[in-house]
C-alpha positions in Angstrom: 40.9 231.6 54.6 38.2 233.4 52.6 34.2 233.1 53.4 32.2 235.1 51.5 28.5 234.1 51.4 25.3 236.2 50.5 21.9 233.8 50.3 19.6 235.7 48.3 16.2 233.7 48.9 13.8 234.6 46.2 11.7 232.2 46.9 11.1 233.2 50.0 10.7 236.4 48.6 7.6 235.6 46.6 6.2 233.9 48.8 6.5 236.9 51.5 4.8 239.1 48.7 2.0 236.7 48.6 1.8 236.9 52.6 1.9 241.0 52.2 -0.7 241.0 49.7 -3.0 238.5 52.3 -2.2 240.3 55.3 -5.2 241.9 57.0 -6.6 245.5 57.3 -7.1 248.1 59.4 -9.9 248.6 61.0 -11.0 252.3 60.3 -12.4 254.5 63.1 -14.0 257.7 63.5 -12.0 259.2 66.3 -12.9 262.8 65.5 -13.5 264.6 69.1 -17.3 266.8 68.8 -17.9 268.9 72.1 -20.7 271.4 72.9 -20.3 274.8 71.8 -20.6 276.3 75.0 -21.2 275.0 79.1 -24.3 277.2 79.0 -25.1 280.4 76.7 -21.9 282.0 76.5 -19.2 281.9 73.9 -16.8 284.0 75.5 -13.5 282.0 75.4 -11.6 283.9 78.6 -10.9 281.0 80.2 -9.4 280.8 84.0 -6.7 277.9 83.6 -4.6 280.5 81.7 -4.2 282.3 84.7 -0.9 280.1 87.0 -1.5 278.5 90.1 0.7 280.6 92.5 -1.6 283.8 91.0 -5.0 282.0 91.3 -4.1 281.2 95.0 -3.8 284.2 97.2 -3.1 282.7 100.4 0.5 282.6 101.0 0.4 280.1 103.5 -1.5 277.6 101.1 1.2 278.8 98.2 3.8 277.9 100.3 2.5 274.6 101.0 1.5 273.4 97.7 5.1 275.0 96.4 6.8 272.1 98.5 4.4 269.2 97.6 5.4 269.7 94.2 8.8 269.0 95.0 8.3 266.2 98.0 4.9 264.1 96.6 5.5 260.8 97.0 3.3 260.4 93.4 4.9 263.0 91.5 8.1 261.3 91.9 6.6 258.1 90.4 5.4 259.4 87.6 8.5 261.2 87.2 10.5 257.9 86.6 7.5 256.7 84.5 8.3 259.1 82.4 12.3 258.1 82.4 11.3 254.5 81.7 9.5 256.0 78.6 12.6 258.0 77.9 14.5 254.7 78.1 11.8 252.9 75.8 12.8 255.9 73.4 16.4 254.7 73.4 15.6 251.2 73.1 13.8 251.7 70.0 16.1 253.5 68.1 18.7 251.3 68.9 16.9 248.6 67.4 17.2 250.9 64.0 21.0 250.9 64.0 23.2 247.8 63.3 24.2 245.8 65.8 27.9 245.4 66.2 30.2 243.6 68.4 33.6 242.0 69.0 34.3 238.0 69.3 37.6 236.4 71.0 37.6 232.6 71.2 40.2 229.6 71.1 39.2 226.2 70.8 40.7 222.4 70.1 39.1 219.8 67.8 40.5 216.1 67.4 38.5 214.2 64.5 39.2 210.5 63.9 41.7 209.0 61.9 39.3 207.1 60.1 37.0 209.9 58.8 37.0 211.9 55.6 38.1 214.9 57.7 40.9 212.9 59.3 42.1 211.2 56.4 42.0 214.8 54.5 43.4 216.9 57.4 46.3 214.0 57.5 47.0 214.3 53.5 47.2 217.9 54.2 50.6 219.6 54.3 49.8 223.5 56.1 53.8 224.8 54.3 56.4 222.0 52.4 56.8 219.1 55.1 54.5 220.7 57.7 51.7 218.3 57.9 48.4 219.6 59.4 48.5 220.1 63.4 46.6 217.1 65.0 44.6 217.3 67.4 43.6 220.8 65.4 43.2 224.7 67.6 40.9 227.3 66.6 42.1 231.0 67.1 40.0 234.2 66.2 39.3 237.6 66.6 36.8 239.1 64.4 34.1 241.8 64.1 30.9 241.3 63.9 27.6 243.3 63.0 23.8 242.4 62.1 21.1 244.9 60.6 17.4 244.4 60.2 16.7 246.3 57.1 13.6 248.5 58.0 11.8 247.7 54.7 8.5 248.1 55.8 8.9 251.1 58.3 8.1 248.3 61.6 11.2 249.7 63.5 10.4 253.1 62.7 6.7 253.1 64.1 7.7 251.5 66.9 9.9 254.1 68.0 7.1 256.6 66.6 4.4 254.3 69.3 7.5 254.8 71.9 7.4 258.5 71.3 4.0 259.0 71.8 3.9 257.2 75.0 6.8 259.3 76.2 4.8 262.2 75.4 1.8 260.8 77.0 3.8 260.2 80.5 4.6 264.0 80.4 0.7 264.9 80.1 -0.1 262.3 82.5 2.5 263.8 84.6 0.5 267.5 84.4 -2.4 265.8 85.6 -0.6 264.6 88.5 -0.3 268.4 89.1 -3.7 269.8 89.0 -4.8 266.8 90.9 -2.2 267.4 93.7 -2.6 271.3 93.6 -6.5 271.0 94.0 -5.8 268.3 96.8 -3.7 270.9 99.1 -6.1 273.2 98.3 -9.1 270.8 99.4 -7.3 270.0 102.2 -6.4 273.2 103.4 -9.4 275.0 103.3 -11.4 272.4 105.1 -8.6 273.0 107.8 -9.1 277.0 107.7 -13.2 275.9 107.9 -12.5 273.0 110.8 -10.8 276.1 112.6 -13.6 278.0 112.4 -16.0 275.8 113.4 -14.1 274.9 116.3 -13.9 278.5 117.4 -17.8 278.5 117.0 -18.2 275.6 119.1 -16.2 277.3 121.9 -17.8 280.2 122.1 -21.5 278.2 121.9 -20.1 276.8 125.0 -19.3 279.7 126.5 -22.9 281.1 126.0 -24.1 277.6 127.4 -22.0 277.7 130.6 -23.5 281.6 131.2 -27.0 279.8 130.6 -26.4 277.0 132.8 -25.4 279.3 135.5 -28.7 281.0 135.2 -30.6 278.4 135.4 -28.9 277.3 138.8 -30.0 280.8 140.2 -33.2 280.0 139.0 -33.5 277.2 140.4 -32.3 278.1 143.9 -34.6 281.2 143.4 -37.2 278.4 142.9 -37.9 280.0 139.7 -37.0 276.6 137.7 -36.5 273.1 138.0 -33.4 270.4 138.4 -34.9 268.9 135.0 -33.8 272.6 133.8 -30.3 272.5 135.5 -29.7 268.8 133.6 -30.6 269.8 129.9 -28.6 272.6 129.8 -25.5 270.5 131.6 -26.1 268.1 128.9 -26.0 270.3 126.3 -22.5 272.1 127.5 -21.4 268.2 127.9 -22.5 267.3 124.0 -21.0 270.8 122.6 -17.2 269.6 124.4 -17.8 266.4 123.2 -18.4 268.1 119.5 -15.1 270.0 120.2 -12.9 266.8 120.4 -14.1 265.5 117.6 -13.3 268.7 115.8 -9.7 268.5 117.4 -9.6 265.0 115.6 -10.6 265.9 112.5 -8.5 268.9 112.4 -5.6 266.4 113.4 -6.7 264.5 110.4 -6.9 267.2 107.8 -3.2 268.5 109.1 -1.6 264.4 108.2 -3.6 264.9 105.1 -1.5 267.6 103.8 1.4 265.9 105.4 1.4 263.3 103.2 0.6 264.8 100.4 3.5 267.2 101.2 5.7 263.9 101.7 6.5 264.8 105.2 5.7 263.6 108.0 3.2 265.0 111.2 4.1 268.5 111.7 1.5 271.6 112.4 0.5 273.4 108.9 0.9 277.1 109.0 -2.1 278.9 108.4 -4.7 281.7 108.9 -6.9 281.1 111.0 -9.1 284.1 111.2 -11.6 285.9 108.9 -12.6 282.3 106.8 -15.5 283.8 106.2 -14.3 286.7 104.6 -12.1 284.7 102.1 -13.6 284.8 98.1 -13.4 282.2 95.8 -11.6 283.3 92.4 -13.5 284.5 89.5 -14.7 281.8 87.5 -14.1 282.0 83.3 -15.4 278.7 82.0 -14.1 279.5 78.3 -15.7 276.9 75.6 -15.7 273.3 75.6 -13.3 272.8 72.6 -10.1 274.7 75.2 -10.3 271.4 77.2 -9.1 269.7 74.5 -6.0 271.9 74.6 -6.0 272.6 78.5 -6.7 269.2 80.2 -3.9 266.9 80.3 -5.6 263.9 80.7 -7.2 264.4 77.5 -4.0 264.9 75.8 -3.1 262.0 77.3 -5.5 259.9 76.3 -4.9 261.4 72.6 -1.2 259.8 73.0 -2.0 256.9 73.7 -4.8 257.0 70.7 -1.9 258.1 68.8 0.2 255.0 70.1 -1.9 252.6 69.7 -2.6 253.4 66.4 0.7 252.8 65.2 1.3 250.1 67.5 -1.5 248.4 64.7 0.9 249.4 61.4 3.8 247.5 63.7 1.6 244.7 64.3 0.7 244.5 60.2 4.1 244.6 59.5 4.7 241.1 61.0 2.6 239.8 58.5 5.8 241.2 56.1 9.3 239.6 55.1 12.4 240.7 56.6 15.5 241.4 55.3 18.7 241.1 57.9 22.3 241.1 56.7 25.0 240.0 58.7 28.8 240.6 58.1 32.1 239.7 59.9 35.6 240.5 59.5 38.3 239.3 61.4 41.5 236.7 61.8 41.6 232.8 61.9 44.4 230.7 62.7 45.4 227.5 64.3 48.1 229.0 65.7 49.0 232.4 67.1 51.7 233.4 65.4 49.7 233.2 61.9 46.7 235.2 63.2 49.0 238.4 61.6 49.9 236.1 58.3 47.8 238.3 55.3 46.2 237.0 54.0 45.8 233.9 54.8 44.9 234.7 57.7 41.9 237.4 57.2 38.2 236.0 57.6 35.2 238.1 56.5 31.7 237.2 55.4 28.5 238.5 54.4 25.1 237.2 54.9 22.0 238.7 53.5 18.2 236.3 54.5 15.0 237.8 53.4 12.3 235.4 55.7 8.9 235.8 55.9 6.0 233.8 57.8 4.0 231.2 55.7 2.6 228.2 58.3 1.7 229.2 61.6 0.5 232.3 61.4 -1.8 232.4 64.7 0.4 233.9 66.7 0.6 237.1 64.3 -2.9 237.4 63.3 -3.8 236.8 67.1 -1.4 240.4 68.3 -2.9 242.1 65.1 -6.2 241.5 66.4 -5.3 242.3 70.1 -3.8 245.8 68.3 -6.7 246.8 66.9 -8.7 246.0 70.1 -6.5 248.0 71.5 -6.8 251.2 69.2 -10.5 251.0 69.5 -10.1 250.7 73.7 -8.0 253.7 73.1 -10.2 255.7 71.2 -13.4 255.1 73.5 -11.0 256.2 76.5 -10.4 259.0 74.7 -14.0 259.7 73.9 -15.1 259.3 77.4 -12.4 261.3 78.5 -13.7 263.8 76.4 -17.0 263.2 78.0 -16.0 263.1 81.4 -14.1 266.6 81.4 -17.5 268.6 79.9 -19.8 266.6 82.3 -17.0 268.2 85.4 -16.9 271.4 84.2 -20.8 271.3 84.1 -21.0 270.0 87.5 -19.0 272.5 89.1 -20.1 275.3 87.0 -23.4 274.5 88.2 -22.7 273.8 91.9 -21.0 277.2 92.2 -23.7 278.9 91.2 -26.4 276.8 93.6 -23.7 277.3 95.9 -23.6 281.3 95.8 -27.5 281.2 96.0 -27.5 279.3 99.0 -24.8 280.8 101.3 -26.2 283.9 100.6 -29.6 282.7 102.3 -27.4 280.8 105.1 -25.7 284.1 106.0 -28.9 285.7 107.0 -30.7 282.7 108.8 -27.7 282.8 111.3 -27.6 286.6 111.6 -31.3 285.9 112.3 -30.2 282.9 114.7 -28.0 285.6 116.3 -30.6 287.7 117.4 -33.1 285.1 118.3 -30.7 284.0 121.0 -30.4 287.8 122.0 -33.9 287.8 122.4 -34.7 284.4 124.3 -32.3 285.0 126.8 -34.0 288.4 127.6 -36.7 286.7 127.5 -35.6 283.6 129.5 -34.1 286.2 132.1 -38.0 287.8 132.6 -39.8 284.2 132.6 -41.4 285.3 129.3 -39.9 281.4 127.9 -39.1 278.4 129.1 -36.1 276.9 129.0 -36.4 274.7 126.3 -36.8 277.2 124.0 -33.5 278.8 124.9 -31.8 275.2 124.3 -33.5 274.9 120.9 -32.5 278.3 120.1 -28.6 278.0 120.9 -28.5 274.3 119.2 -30.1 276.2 115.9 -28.0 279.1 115.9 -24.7 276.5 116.6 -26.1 274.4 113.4 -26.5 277.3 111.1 -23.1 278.8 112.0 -21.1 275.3 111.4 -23.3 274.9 108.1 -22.1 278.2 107.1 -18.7 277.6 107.7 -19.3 274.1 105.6 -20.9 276.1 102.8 -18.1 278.4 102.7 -15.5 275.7 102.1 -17.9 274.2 99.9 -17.9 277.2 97.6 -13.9 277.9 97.8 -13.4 274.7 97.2 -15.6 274.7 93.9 -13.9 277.0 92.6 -10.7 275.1 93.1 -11.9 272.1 91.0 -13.5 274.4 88.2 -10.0 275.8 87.8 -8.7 271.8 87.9 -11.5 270.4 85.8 -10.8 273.4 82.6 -6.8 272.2 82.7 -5.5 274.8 85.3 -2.7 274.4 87.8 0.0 272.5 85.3 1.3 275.6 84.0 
């Protein structure tokens, strides 16, 4: 049995010229990306997030750490399958280019009425000399099959291109993940090294409380003093323990922090817990604005997906377009078995060709046209304010570092002035040249100034963590 069929529709064809010619625009944008020349006066384009993490960090402890939450973070590891489902969107829509092919097995039985033009022929019908045709009548074939959508208008090809570019867009968003996770541990750990600290501080305030308190009881048994005296300073030992449980907390806090972000769960973090003070914060290079458009990956990102959407628009056009899909088959037909291998009566094969394109009804397309070009323009003003938002964090930084500099430098000499002014009031205290409540005023002070110190410390390492996060470093 021979089928051969092609269906060449020129109608259909004009009229789907007459839809390409009606089919809407794009909507032009303006998505060039204009940044400052500089972050203040200079031009000098060394920039710091060149330099790799595990050399900006000194600490080996803190390497260490960060080192396994960019193997165990629970984040990371999402956005590393994000990125295999783009992979597998890659796949998908190249597959979609090739033709589609397949193989069909199937058997069936028909029994038509006597009394019909297809029973009256089929029993007229003599299959061989004297053989009439087989009633009730069985279907047996095995064929090959295949179906191609010609990619006339390039709708399958910028759809992978869109796929592509969104792929490429996991991988940057993926590098984000990075910086944000490095400068996290970092965060994290140095408030631990400062919480340390401060805890120390606290314990040896106490200390120089309990040597005052007992002073004040000999004083006061001398007669020298009163039980008012003896209270204050048992309530400030009492509110300086209390502090140090609260420290212990947060410490305890700061430690599951890093846990999780290390993807493990409570365990003590290693550390060094001496000379905080003495720790500097890296050189900062700001470069120029325009390296953040190379360096940061969430802008790169958010080019992508500018990228993407913009040809996610052409594929949406293209709808408005005819087709063209061709369909073949080749195979064997019989009502028997034993004549599925009679050539040729036997052999089946067919081939299709349809060229459809939309004329009535056209909402739907026009409707997911527009929603693509809202889309591109939703994409480009992320983009812009991406843009936007990276400058304004590298001048926020840039600027707290400095105010930050200025201001532990005055902090470090109001507590080695705090230092000596407790010297002093205890001498003085000891002689009855003060009272006591200047001695009490003098210690809470000094402990204040010391645990802001500390604070501005970690304030000021930790700034220039997020300068080197906010200019792209860390991914590298």
């Amino acid at each position: 049995m021979y089928k051969f069929k092609i269906y060449k529709h020129l109608m259909l064809l004009g009229i789907g010229l007459v839809v390409v010619s009606c089919a809407p625009v794009l909507v032009p944008i303006n998505e060039s990306a204009k940044v400052p020349d500089s972050f203040n006066t200079s031009l000098d384009t060394t920039n710091m997030s060149s330099v790799p993490w595990k050399n900006f960090f000194k600490d080996n402890y803190l390497v260490d750490l960060i080192d396994v939450a960019l193997k165990n973070n629970q984040e990371l590891l999402i956005t590393l399958q994000e990125i295999e489902i783009a992979k597998n969107d890659i796949r998908f829509r190249k597959g979609a280019l090739l033709p589609t092919v397949g193989l069909r097995a199937g058997s069936g039985v028909e029994k038509v009425g006597r009394y019909t033009s297809q029973g009256a022929g089929d029993a007229t019908t003599e299959i061989m000399p004297g053989k009439e045709f087989p009633d009730p009548l069985t279907d047996l074939t095995i064929r090959a099959y295949a179906h191609w959508e010609v990619d006339i208008w390039k709708k399958l090809r910028n759809s992978k291109k869109a796929a592509v570019s969104r792929y490429l867009s996991t991988i940057e968003g993926k590098n984000f993940v990075l910086t944000n996770i490095i400068a996290e541990v970092a965060d994290s750990y140095y408030e631990l090294l400062a919480l340390d600290n401060q805890l120390d501080i606290v314990r040896q305030n106490i200390i120089l409380q309990n040597n005052a308190l007992e002073i004040v009881k000999i004083q006061k048994e001398a007669g020298r003093t009163t039980e008012l005296a003896v209270q204050k300073f048992q309530a400030e030992v009492m509110g300086s323990k209390s502090m140090e449980f609260e420290i212990l907390q947060r410490i305890k806090e700061s430690e599951n922090r890093i846990n999780f972000l290390l993807g493990q769960y409570p365990q003590e973090i290693k550390r060094e817990k001496t000379n905080f003070l003495r720790l500097l914060p890296g050189i900062v290079q700001s470069g120029i604005p325009s390296q953040l458009l190379v360096n940061r990956p969430d802008i790169k990102q958010a080019e992508l997906e500018l990228v993407a959407a913009k040809i996610d628009v052409k594929v949406a056009r293209a709808e408005f377009y005819p087709s063209l899909d061709i369909s073949a088959g080749f195979g064997l037909q019989a009502f028997k078995a034993n004549y599925l291998l009679t050539l040729p009566e036997s052999l089946l094969y067919s081939l299709t060709g349809d060229i459809v394109g939309p004329l009535i009804n056209r909402n739907a397309i026009k409707a997911e046209f527009k929603n693509a070009n809202a889309r591109q323009l939703q994409a480009l003003y992320n983009y812009q304010r991406t843009i936007l938002n990276a400058y304004l964090e590298v001048s926020n930084q840039l600027s707290k570092i400095n105010n930050l500099q200025n201001s532990y430098a005055l902090k470090s000499q109001q507590v080695d002035a705090m230092n000596k002014s407790i010297e002093v009031s205890n001498d003085l205290f000891k002689s009855a040249r003060v009272d006591y409540f200047e001695v009490l005023m003098t210690q809470r002070d000094a402990l204040e100034n010391k645990l802001d110190l500390i604070e501005s410390k970690k304030e000021l390492l930790n700034a220039s963590v997020y300068v080197y996060r906010d200019l792209g470093g860390g991914w590298k």
